[in-house]
C-alpha positions in Angstrom: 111.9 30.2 287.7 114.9 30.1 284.9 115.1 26.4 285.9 111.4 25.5 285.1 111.4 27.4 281.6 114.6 25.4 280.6 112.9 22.0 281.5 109.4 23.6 280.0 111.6 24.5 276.7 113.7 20.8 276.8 110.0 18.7 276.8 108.6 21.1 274.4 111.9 20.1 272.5 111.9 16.9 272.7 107.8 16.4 272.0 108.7 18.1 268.7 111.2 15.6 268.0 108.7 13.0 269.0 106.3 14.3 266.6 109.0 14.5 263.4 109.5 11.0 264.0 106.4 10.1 264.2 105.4 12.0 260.8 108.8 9.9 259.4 107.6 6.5 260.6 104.3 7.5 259.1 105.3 8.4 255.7 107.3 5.3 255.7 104.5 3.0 256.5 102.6 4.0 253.8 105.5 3.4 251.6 105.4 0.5 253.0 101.3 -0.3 252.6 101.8 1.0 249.1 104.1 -1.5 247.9 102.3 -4.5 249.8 98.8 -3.4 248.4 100.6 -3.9 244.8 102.3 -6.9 245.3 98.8 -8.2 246.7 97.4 -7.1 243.4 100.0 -8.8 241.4 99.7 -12.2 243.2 95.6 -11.9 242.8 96.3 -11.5 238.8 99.0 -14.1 238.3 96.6 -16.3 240.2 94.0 -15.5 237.7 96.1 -15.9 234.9 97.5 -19.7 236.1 93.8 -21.0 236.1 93.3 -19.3 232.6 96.7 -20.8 231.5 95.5 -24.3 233.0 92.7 -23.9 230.9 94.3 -23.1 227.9 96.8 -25.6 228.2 94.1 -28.4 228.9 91.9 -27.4 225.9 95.6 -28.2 223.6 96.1 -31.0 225.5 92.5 -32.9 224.4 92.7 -31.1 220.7 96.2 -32.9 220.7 95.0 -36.1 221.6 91.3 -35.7 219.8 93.4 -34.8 216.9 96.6 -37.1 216.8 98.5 -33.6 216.4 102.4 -34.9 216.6 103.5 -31.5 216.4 101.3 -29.9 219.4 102.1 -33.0 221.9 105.6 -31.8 221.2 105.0 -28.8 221.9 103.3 -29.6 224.7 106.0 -32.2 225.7 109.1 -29.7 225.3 107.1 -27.8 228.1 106.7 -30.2 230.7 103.0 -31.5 229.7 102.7 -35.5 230.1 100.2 -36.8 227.2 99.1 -40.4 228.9 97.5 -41.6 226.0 97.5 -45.2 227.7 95.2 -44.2 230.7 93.0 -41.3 229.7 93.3 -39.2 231.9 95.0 -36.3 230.1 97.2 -33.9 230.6 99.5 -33.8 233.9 102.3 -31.6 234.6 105.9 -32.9 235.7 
């Protein structure tokens, strides 16, 4: 009888410690979830931004050319946007 309550009272043991892990691992993985959820959100937005900044930079790009500006296809030039007057196609990144 003594023998059956100590392993009854060891399994009830160790289920609990099953269960507080379980609650730990849980906790963590939605840490976890959290932080993937944002970094989703910040990849959706910088994408959003790049075609916005593609836009912006290719609306400079023709006013530069339309326009002759030296100063702007500088600018444009000091930041890695190739002007090819020559072939009319416009602006292309290096």
């Amino acid at each position: 009888m003594l023998k059956g309550r100590l392993i009854s009272i060891a399994l009830s043991c160790l289920v609990l410690l099953f269960v507080l892990v379980n609650i730990l691992l849980m906790m963590g993985n939605q840490s976890v979830q959290t932080e993937v959820g944002d970094r989703q959100q910040f990849i959706s937005q910088a994408i959003q931004i790049e075609n916005l900044s593609r836009q912006v930079v290719g609306a400079m790009a023709n006013m530069a050319l339309k326009s002759n500006d030296e100063q702007l296809k500088k600018l444009l030039m000091a930041h890695g946007i190739d002007l090819d007057v020559a072939s009319g196609t416009g602006p292309r990144s290096k």
